[in-house]
N, C-alpha and C positions, 0 to 999 in steps of 0.2 A: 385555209385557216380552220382550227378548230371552234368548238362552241366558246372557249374560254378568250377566243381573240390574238392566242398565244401564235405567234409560227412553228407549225411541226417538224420543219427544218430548219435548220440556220447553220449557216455556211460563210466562212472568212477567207479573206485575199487582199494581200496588200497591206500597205506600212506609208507612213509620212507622205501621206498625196496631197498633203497641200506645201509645194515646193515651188509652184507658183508653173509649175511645166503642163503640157496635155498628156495626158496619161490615154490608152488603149484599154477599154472595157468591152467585154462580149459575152452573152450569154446566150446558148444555143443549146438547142433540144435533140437528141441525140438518141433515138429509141426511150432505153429505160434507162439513161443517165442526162445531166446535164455537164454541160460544160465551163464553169466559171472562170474566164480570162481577164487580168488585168497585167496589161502593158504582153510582157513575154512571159506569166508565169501562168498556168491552166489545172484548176481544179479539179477531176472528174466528182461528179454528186449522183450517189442511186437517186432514183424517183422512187418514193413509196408506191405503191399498188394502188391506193387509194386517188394518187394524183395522175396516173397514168389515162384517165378517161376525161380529163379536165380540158375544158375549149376555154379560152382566152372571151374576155368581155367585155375588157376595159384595163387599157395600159397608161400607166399616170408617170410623167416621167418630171422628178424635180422637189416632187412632196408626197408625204406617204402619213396614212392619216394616224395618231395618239393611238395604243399609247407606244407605237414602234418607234414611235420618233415624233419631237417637240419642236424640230427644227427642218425647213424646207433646206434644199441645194441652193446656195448662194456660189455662183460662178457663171462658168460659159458651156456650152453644147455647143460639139460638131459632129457632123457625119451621123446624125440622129436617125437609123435606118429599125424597121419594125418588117423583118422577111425582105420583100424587097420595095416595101414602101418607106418615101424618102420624106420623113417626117418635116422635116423643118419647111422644104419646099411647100408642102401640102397647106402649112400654117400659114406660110406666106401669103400663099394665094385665098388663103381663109374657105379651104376646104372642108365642107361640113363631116368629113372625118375624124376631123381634128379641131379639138379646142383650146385657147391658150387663154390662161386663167392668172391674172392677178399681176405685177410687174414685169413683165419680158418684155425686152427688144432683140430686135435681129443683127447684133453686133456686140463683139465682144469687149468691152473698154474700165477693165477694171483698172484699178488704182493701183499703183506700186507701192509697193515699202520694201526698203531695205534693210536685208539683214546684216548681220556681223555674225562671224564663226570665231570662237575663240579656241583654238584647236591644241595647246599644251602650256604647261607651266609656265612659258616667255610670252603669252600673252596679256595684252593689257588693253585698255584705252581710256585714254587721259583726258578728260574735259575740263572749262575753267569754269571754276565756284564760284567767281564773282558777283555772278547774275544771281547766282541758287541762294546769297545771304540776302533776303529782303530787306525792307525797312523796318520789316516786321518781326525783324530779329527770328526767321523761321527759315524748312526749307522744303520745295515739294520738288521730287524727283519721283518719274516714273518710266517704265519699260515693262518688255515681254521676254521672255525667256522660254528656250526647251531644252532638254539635257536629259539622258539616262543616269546620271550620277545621282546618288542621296547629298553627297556635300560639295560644298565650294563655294571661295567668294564672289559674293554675287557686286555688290559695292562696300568703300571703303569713304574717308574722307576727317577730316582733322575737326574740330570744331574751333573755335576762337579764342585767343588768348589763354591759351593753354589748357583749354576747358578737357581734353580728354581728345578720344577717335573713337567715332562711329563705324560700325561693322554692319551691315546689313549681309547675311548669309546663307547655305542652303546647309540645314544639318538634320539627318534623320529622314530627307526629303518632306521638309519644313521651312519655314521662309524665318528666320532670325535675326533677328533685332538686339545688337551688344554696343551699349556706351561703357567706354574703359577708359581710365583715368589714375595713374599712380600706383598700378598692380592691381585693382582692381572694381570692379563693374558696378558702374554706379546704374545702370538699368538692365533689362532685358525685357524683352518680347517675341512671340513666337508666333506665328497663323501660317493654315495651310497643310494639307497633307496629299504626300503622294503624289509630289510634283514632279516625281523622274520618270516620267509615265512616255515622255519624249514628246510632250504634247504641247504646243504654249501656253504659256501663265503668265498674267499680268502679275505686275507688283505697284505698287504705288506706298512714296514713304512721307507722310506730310506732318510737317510740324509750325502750329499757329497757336499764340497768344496762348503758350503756354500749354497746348494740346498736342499729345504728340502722337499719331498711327501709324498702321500699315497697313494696307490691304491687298489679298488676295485674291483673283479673280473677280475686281468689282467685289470684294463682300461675301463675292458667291463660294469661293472658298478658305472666307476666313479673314477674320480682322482682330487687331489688338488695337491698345487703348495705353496712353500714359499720361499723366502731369506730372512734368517733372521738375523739381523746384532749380532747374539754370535750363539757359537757351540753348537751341538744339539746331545750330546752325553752319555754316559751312566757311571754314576757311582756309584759300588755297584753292586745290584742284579737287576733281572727283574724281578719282579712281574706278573703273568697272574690269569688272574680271578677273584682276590681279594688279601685281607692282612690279614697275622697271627691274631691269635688273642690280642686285645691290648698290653698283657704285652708282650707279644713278637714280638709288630708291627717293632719297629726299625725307619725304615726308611721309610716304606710304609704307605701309606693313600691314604682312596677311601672315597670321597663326593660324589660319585654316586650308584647307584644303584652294587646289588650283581650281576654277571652273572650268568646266570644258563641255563647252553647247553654243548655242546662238541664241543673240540676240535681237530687238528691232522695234523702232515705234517708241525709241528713246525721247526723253523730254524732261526740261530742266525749267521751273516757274512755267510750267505751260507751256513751254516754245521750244516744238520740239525741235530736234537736233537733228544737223543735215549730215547725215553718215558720209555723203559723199563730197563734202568737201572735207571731213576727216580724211577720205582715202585722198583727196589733193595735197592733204600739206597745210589747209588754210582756216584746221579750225583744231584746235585739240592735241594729242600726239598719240601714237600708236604703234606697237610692237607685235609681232605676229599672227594679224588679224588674218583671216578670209572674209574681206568686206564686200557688199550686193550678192551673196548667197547665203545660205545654212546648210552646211559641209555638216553635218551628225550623222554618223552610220546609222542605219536600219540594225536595228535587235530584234525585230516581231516583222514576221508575217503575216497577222493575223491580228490584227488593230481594227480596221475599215469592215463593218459587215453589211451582206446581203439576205433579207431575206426572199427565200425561194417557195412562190407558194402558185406559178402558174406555168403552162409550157410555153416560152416563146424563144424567140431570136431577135437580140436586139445589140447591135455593135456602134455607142459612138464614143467619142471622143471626148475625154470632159477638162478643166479648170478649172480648178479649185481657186474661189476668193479666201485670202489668208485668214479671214477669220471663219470659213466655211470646214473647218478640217474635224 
C-alpha cells in the first residue's frame, strides 16, 4: 500500500458470484507476474518493482480492513490452502498459526432462497391479493430483483372498486411508481438509480393510513413518499413480471416494457411467499418461469475485485451467502 492507504494495483475477475454455487479462486506468484484465477478464467498481473522484494506477514482471509471495504465475506470457505499449509485444519486444531476471529464455524449451513428467472415476454407470475387488501384498507408487498435492463414491469395489480391500476416499474433504471385511472395518472413516484447494474435490489411498496411509499435498497438507495386522497389497495391478483397472455389477460395490463431478470425473497403483508409450491401448482399461477435459480447472463467480467498488494498463493473454494455478493 501506498502512504495515502490507496491500492497501487487493483485487478478484476469475475461476474455474479453469488449464484448460490462454489466458485474456484487462486492467486499464485509467479516471478514478476501474478496470476489471478476465478473458476476457469486467469488473469496474468505484472508486479511493480517495488513489490517484487515484499515477504508476506500477515494473511487475513474474510475481512479486509476500511476504507477498501465496509463489509466482511458472509458465506463458506473450502480448500482454504496458503503454499501448502492447510489453513482450515490448522484452525481446527487451534494452531497458533492461525487465528480465527469473530463468528466462524466449521460447516457450511447457509440458508436458501429461492429465485425465479423471468426469461421473455410470456412470462409472468400470478399471486392472490386477497391477503395484500388489509383491514386497513392498505398494501405492503416486497421483493428483490436483478436485471441488466433499464426498463420493465416489475408489478402490476387493480386497486378496488374501480379505483384505477397500480404499476410499479423499472424505467430509466429507476424503480416507479404509476396509479392510472380513466386515461390518466392520478399519482406517481420514483426512487433508485442504476439498478440494471445485474446486482440485487430490494424493493418494498407499503401503503397505511393513508401513507403511501417505496423503498429502495432499505432506504439505502432511495425512497418516495405520498398521501393520497383514495386507498391504495389490492384487488384481485398481483401480477409480477408481466401479464398472461391476452386471451387470458383478465384484469392485468402492462404498457411497459417485459422484465427480464430474477427475482426472490418475495412477500406479501409480511408472509413471505413459498416460490415452491408456486412451481407445484398449489399456490398462484405461472407462465414461463425458471423457478429455484437465476438464469441472467453475465455482461461484465469485471464486477468482483481483488486488491493485490502481497506475494502469495492461496487457492480455496468460496460460497457466497445471497446477500454477501
Amino acid at each position: 500500500r501506498t502512504s495515502s492507504s490507496e491500492p497501487r494495483r487493483l485487478s478484476s475477475l469475475g461476474s455474479l458470484l453469488d449464484d448460490r454455487h462454489w466458485h474456484h479462486l487462486a492467486v499464485e506468484r509467479r516471478s514478476s507476474h501474478l496470476n489471478l484465477t476465478v473458476d476457469k478464467h486467469t488473469e496474468r498481473i505484472q508486479i511493480p518493482a517495488e513489490f517484487s522484494h515484499w515477504h508476506i506477514q500477515q494473511l487475513i482471509v474474510g475481512a479486509i480492513q476500511y476504507p477498501v471495504s465496509k463489509r466482511n465475506f458472509h458465506g463458506c470457505l473450502e480448500n482454504l490452502m496458503y503454499n501448502d499449509l492447510k489453513l482450515i485444519e490448522l484452525a481446527k486444531r487451534e494452531d497458533n498459526r492461525v487465528t480465527v476471529m469473530g463468528n466462524v464455524t466449521f460447516s457450511c449451513a447457509e440458508s436458501v432462497s429461492v429465485a425465479v428467472t423471468f426469461p421473455g415476454p410470456q412470462s409472468f407470475l400470478q399471486l392472490p391479493g386477497a391477503t395484500a387488501s388489509s383491514s386497513s384498507g392498505g398494501v405492503s408487498v416486497g421483493f428483490q430483483f436483478r436485471t441488466w435492463n433499464k426498463a420493465g414491469l416489475l408489478l402490476t395489480f387493480d386497486l378496488p372498486q374501480g379505483g384505477g391500476v397500480a404499476w410499479l416499474y423499472l424505467s430509466e433504471a429507476r424503480v416507479r411508481l404509476q396509479v392510472h385511472k380513466a386515461g390518466r395518472a392520478l399519482l406517481e413516484l420514483g426512487a433508485g438509480s442504476a439498478l440494471n447494474d445485474g446486482q440485487w435490489h430490494s424493493v418494498g411498496l407499503h401503503s397505511r393510513r393513508g401513507r403511501l411509499s417505496i423503498l429502495v435498497d432499505k432506504e439505502e438507495g432511495g425512497s418516495a413518499h405520498a398521501t393520497p386522497s383514495f386507498p391504495v389497495s389490492v384487488e384481485g391478483h398481483l401480477f409480477f413480471g408481466g401479464c398472461p397472455a391476452e386471451e387470458d389477460r383478465q384484469e392485468c395490463h402492462n404498457p411497459f416494457n417485459i422484465f427480464q431478470g430474477c427475482m426472490r425473497l418475495l412477500s406479501v403483508e409480511n408472509q413471505p411467499v413459498d416460490l415452491m409450491k408456486v412451481q407445484q401448482r398449489m399456490l398462484g399461477n405461472y407462465s414461463h418461469l425458471q423457478i429455484d435459480m437465476c438464469g441472467i447472463i453475465d455482461r461484465s467480467e469485471r464486477t468482483n475485485q481483488f486488491s493485490l498488494v502481497d506475494p502469495y498463493t492461496i487457492i480455496p473454494s468460496f460460497y457466497p451467502a445471497c446477500h454477501g455478493a
